[in-house]
C-alpha positions as CSV (number, residue, x, y, z in Angstrom):
1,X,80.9,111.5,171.9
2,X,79.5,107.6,172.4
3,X,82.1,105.0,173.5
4,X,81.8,103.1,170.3
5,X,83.3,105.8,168.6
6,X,85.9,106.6,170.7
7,X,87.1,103.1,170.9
8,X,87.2,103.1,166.9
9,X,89.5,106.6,166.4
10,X,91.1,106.1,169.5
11,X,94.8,106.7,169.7
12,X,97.6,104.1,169.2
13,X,99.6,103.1,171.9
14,X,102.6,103.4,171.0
15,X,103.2,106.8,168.9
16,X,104.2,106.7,165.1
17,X,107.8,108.3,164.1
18,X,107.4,111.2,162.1
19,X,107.9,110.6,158.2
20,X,110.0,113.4,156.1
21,X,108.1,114.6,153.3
22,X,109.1,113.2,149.9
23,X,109.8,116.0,147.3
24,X,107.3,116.1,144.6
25,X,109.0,116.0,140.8
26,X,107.9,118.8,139.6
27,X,106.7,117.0,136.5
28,X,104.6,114.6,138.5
29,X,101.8,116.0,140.4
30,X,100.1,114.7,143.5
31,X,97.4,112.9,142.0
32,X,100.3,110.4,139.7
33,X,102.1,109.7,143.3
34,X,102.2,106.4,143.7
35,X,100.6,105.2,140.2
36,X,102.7,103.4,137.4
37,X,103.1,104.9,134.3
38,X,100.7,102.9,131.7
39,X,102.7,100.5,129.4
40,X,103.1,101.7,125.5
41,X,101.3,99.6,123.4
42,X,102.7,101.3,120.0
43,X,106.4,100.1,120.3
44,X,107.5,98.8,117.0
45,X,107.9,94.4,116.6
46,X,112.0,95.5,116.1
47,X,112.5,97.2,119.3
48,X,110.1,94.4,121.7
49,X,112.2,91.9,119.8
50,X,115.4,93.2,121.2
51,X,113.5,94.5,124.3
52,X,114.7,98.2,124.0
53,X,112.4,101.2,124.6
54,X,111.1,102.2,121.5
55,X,110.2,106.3,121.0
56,X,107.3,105.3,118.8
57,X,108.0,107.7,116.1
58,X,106.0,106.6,113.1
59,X,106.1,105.4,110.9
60,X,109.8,104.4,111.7
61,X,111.1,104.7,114.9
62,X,114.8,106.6,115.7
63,X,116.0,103.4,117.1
64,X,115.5,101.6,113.8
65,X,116.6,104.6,111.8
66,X,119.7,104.5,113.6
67,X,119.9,100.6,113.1
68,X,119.3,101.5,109.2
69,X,116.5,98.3,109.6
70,X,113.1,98.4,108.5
71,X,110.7,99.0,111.0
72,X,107.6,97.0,111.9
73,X,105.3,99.8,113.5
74,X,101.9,99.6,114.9
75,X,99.4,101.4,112.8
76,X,98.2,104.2,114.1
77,X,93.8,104.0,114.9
78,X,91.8,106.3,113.4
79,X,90.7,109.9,115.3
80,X,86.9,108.2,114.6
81,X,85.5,105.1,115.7
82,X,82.2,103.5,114.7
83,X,79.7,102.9,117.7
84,X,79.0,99.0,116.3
85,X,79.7,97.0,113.1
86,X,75.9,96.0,112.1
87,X,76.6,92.5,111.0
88,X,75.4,89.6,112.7
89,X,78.1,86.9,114.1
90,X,76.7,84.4,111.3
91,X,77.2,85.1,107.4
92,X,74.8,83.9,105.3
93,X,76.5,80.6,104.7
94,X,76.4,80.2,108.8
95,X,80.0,80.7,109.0
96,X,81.4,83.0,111.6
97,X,82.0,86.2,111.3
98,X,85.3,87.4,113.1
99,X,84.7,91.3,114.1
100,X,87.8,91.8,115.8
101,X,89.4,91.5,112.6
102,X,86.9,93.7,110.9
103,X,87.5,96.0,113.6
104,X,91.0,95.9,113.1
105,X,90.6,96.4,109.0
106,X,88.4,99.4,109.2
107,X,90.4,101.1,112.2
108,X,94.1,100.1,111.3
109,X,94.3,98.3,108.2
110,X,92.4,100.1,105.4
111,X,94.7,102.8,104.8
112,X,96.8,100.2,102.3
113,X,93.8,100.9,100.2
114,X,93.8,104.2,99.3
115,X,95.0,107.6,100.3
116,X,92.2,110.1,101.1
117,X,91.0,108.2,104.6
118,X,88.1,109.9,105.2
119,X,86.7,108.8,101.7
120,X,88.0,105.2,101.8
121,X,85.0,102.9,100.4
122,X,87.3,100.0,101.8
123,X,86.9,101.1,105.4
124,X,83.5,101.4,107.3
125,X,81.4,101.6,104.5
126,X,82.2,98.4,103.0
127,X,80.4,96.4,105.9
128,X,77.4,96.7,104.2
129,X,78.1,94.6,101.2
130,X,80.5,91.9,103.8
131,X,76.3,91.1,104.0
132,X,75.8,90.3,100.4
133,X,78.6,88.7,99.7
134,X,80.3,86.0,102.1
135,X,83.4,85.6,99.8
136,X,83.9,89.2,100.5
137,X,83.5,88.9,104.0
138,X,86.3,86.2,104.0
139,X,88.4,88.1,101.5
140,X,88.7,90.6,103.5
141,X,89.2,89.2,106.6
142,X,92.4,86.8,105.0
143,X,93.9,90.1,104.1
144,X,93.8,91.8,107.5
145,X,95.1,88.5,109.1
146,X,97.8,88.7,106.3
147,X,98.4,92.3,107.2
148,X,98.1,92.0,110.7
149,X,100.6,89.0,110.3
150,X,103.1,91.1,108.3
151,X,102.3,89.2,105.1
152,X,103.5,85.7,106.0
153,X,101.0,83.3,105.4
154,X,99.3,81.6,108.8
155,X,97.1,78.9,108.7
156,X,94.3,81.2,109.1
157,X,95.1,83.2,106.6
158,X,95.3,80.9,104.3
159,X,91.8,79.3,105.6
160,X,89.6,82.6,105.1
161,X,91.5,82.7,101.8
162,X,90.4,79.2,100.9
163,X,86.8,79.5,101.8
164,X,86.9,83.4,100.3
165,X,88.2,80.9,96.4
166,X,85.2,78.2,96.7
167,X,82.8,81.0,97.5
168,X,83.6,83.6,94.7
169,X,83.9,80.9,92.1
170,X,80.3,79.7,93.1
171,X,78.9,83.3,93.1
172,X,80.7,84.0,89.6
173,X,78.3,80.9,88.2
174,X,75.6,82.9,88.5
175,X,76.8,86.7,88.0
176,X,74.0,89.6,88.5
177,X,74.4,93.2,87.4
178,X,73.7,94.2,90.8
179,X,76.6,91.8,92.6
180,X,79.6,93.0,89.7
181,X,80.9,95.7,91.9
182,X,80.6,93.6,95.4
183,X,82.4,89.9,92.9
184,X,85.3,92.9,91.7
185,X,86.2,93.6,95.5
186,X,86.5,89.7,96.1
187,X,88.7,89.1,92.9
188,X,90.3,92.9,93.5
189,X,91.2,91.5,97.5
190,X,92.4,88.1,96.7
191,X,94.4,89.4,93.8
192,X,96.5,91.8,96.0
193,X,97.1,89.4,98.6
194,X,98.4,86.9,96.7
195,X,101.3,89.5,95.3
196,X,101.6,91.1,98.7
197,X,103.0,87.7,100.4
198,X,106.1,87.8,101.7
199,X,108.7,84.9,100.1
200,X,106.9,85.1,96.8
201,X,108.9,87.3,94.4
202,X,107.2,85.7,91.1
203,X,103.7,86.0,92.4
204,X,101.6,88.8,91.5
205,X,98.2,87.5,91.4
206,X,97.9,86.6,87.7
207,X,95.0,85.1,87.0
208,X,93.2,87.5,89.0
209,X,94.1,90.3,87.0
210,X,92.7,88.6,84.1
211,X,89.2,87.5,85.6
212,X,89.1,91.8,87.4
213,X,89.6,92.4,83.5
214,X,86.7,90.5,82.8
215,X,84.6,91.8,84.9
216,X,85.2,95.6,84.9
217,X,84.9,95.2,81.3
218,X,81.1,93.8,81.9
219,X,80.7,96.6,84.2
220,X,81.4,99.4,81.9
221,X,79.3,98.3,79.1
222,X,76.3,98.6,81.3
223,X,75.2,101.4,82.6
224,X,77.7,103.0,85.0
225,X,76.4,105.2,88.1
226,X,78.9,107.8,88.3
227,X,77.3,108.7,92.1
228,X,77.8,105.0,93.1
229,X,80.8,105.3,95.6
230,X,81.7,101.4,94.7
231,X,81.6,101.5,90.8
232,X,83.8,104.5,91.2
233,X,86.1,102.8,93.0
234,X,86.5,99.3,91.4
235,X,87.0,101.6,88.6
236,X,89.7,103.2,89.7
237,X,91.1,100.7,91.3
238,X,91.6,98.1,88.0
239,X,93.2,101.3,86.6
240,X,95.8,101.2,89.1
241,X,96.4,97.5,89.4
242,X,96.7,97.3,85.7
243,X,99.2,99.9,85.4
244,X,101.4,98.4,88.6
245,X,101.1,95.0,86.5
246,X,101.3,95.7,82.8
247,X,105.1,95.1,82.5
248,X,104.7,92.0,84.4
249,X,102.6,90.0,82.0
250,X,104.0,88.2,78.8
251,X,103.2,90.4,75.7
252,X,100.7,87.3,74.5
253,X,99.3,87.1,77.9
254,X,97.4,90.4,78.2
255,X,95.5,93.1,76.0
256,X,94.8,96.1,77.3
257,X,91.3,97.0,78.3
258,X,91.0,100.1,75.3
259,X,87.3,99.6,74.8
260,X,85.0,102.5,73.8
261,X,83.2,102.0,76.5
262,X,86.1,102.3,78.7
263,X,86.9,105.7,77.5
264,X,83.8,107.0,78.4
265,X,83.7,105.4,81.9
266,X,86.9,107.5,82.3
267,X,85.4,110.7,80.8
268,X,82.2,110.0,83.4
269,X,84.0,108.9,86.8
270,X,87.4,110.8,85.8
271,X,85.9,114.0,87.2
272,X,85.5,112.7,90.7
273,X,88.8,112.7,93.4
274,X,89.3,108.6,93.4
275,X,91.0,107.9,96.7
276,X,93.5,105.8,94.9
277,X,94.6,108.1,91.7
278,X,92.8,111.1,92.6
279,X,91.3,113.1,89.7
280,X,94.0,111.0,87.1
281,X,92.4,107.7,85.6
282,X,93.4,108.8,82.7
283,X,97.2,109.5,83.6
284,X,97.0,105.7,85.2
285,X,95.3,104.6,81.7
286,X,98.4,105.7,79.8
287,X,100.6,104.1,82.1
288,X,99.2,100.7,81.9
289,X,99.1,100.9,77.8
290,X,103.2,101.9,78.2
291,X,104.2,99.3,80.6
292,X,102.7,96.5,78.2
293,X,104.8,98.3,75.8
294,X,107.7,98.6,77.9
295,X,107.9,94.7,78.1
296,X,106.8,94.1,74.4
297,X,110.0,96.0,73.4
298,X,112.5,94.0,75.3
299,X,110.6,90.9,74.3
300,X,111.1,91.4,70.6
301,X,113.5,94.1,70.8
302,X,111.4,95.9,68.1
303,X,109.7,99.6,68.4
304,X,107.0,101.9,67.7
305,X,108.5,105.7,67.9
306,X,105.1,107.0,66.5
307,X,103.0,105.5,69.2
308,X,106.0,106.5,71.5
309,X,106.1,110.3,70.4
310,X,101.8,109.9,71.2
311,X,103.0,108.8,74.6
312,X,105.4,111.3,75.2
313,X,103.4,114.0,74.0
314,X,100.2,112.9,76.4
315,X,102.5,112.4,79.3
316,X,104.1,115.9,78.8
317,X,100.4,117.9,77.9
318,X,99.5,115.8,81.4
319,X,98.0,119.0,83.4
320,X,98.7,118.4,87.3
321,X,96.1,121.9,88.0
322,X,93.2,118.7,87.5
323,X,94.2,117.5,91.0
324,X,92.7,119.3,94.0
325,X,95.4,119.3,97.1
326,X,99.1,119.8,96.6
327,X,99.7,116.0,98.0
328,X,97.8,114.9,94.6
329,X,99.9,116.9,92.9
330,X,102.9,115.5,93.7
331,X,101.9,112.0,93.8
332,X,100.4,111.9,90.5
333,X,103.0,114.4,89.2
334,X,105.6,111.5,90.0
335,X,103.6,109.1,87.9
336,X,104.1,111.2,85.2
337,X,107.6,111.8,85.4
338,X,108.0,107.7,86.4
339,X,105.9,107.9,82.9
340,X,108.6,109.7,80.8
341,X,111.7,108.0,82.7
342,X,110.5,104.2,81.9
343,X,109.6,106.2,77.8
344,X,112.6,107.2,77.6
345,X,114.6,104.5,79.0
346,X,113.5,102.6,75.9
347,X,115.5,104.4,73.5
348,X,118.5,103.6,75.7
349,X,117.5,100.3,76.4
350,X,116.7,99.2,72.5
351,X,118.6,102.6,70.8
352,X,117.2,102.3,66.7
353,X,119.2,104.2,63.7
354,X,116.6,107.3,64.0
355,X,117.9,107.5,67.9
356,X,121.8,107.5,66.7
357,X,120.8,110.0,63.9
358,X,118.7,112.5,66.4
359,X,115.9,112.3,64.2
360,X,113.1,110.8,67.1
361,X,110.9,113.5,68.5
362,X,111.6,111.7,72.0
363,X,115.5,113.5,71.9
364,X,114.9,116.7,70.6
365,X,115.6,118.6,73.9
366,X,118.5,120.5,75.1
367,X,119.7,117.5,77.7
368,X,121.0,114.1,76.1
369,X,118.5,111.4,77.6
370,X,120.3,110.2,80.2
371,X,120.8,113.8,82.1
372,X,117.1,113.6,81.3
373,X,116.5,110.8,83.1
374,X,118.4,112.2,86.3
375,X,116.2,115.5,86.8
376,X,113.4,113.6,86.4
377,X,114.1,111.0,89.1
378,X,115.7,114.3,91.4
379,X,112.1,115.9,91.0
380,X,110.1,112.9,91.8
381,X,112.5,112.2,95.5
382,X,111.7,116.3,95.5
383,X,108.3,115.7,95.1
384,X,108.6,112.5,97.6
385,X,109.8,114.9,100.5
386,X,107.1,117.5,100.2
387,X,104.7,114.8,101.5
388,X,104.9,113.8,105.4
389,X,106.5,110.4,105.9
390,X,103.7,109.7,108.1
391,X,101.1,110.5,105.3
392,X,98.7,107.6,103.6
393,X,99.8,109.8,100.3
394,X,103.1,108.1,101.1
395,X,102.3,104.6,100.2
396,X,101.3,105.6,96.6
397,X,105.0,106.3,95.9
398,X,106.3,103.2,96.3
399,X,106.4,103.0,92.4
400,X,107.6,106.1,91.3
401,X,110.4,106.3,93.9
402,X,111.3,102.7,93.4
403,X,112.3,104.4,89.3
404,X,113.4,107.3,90.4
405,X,116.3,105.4,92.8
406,X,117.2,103.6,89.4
407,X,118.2,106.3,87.5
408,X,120.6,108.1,90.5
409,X,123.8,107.7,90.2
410,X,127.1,107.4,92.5
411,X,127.3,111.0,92.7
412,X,123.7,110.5,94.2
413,X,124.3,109.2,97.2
414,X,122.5,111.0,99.9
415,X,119.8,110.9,97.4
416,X,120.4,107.3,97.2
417,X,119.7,107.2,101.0
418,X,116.8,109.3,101.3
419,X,115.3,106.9,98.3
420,X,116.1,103.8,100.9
421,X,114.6,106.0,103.6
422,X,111.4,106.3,101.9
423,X,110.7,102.5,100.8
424,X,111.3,101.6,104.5
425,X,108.7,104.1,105.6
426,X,106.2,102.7,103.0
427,X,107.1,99.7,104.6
428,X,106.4,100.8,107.9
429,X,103.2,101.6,106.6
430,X,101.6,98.9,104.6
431,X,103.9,96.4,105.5
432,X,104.1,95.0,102.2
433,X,107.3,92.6,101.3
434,X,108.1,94.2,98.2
435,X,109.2,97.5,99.4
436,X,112.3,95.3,101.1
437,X,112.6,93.4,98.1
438,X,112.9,96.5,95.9
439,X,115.4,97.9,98.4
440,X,117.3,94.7,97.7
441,X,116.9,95.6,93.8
442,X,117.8,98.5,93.9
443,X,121.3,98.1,96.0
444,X,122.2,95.6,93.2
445,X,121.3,98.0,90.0
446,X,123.6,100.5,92.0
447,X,126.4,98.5,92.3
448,X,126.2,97.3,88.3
449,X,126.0,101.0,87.5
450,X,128.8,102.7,89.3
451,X,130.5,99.5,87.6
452,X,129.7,101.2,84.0
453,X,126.7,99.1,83.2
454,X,123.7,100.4,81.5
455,X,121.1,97.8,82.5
456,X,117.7,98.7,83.5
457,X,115.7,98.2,86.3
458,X,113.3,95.8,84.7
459,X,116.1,94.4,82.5
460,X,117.4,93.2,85.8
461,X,114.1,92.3,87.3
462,X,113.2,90.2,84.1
463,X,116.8,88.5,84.4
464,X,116.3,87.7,88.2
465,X,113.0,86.1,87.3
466,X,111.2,88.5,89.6
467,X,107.7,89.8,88.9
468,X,107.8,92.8,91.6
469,X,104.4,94.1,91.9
470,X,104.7,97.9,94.0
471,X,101.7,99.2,95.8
């Protein structure tokens, strides 16, 4: 061997002291000696506040179940990715197109639009239009900052929503056939926000609802592509805002949309799974027509049992076989039995002589209404607890749990919690204000109640002057 190389491996001088071996864990192999575990990056906002370690259950972790506190989790990505949003960093008005927060919406976010993710319209495949329409672009991207932000309005929120109002107003000058759908999204995502925002219990995007009226009813009395994806879903989707609205709006303030041409836009897109109310537009029709009845008979304290025994009867014949998976089944089965509770809640609520005399076809049954009332709300938390907490199904019960929890009574109360349970996982998941509001509501019925009071839930929201928009 050379010199040079001898000099380099050469020994020390002065010898080196044996070392013990360290014992290897036996869950740590070799390789992970000496490496740090990664850092968790999905540790709920409640547990980094009060630095803890958080097990990352989801949607609510074991440390906030134990605290009994809502927890603010970090959504979950999808399994897929896309390999590159195709849209350039300019819109078309030359403003800047942020795609971190698209990112964020398509890969996080969009699950608070609809249940079925991998037929969402609102996730990947609504880049497209962001394209042809700049207030959609910032439409959207307000509501993942407000999402992203829990619902408290930031300054850039409330800057995409700004530029997202001047542009749709322009666009709406000059409507096309063609750009009805893509101007619905706009009004559709501005309208939800503006109820979603934390602080605003009043707010539930009024005028909104009125101009998506408008323009849904211009879209059904043209020609309606029952393939477009889109159409199908703007559809859909004014179905189920109208119906989580309808007892909101001042009887003058609101007709429903009972066109001809309605009806048959339900009999054409009704057959398709919707990823918001599955194969039940219809069911979500009928609800909307009942809440605006709801609220016209506490405003004038006057009924209609014949268009109520109509009700009851369509809400009773409703088949739940139409729906395709057992999770559609028991979501929309609970909007039918939140249906019949808030039906008959009216006789209770505004009792007429045919009630006192039995003669209404709404009390001819072998339980008084009340005991009705209960098994209905007991099947819709039953209902509630076949789904995963975890599931995007889970969001959509917000409503129907929110009356089911009104009717339980004192004897109820581990039903009581697992209601409380629920509305802080739908929290979780769509971080959505009102789910704590309604928890707040809900805790305050109880108590009047147990006290021997027979006020409703919406008597009491009407009284506190709140307009509580669920879902």
């Amino acid at each position: 061997m050379s010199s040079k190389y001898r000099i380099r491996f050469a020994p020390t001088l002065i010898p080196s002291l044996p070392i013990p071996p360290t014992p290897v864990s036996p869950d740590k192999s070799p390789a992970s000696l000496g490496r740090r575990a990664p850092k968790s990056r999905q540790g709920c906002h409640e547990c980094k506040r009060r630095r803890v370690k958080c097990d990352e259950t989801y949607p609510t972790c074991l440390r906030c179940q134990r605290r009994e506190t809502v927890c603010r989790s970090i959504p979950r990505p999808r399994q897929w990715q896309s390999e590159l949003l195709c849209i350039s960093p300019q819109d078309p008005d030359g403003l800047s197109v942020n795609k971190r927060l698209l990112l964020y919406w398509c890969e996080r976010a969009c699950h608070i639009m609809g249940h079925e993710p991998d037929m969402n319209p609102m996730s990947f495949p609504i880049i497209p239009l962001l394209q042809k329409s700049p207030s959609l672009m910032h439409a959207l991207q307000s509501v993942c900052l407000a999402y992203e932000g829990f619902f408290i309005a930031s300054e850039n929120y409330l800057r995409e929503r700004g530029k997202a109002i001047e542009l749709i107003q322009s666009e709406l000058m000059s409507m096309q056939q063609n750009q009805i759908v893509v101007q619905f999204l706009t009004v559709y995502l501005l309208g939800l926000s503006s109820a979603w925002l934390d602080g605003y219990q009043n707010e539930f995007g009024r005028e909104h609802i009125l101009g998506a009226r408008a323009i849904i009813g211009i879209l059904v009395a043209g020609t309606v592509k029952e393939d477009d994806d889109f159409t199908h879903f703007a559809v859909g989707a004014y179905l189920y805002w109208d119906m989580a609205s309808s007892f909101l709006f001042e009887p003058d303030q609101q007709k429903p949309l009972d066109t001809v041409e309605m009806h048959a836009a339900l009999q054409k897109l009704g057959k398709r799974i919707h990823p918001i109310v599955g194969n039940s537009m219809d069911l979500h029709h009928l609800l909307g027509n009942l809440g605006r009845y709801y609220r016209l008979v506490l405003d004038t304290r006057k009924r209609d049992t014949a268009l109520e025994a109509k009700m009851e009867e369509q809400l009773l014949t409703w088949d739940s076989s139409r729906e395709q998976t057992d999770e559609w089944k028991m979501l929309n089965g609970s909007y039918r039995l939140h249906g019949l509770i808030s039906l008959y809640r009216i006789s209770i609520t505004v009792p007429n002589d045919q009630d006192a005399q039995g003669e209404t076809p709404l009390l001819q049954t072998e339980y008084n209404s009340k005991t009705r009332l209960r098994l209905y709300a007991l099947q819709i938390l039953k209902n509630a607890l076949r789904i995963p907490e975890d599931s995007s199904y889970t969001i959509g019960l917000a409503i129907p749990l929110l009356t089911a929890g009104s009717e339980l009574t004192s004897d109820d109360e581990q039903e009581r919690a697992e209601v409380r349970s629920r509305l802080k996982a739908i929290y979780s998941l769509n971080r959505l204000p009102s789910n704590v509001m309604a928890m707040s509501l809900l805790q305050e019925l109880w108590i009047l109640r147990d006290a021997g009071s027979e006020l409703s839930l919406q008597e009491l929201m009407l009284h506190k002057d709140m307009r509580l928009m669920m879902g």
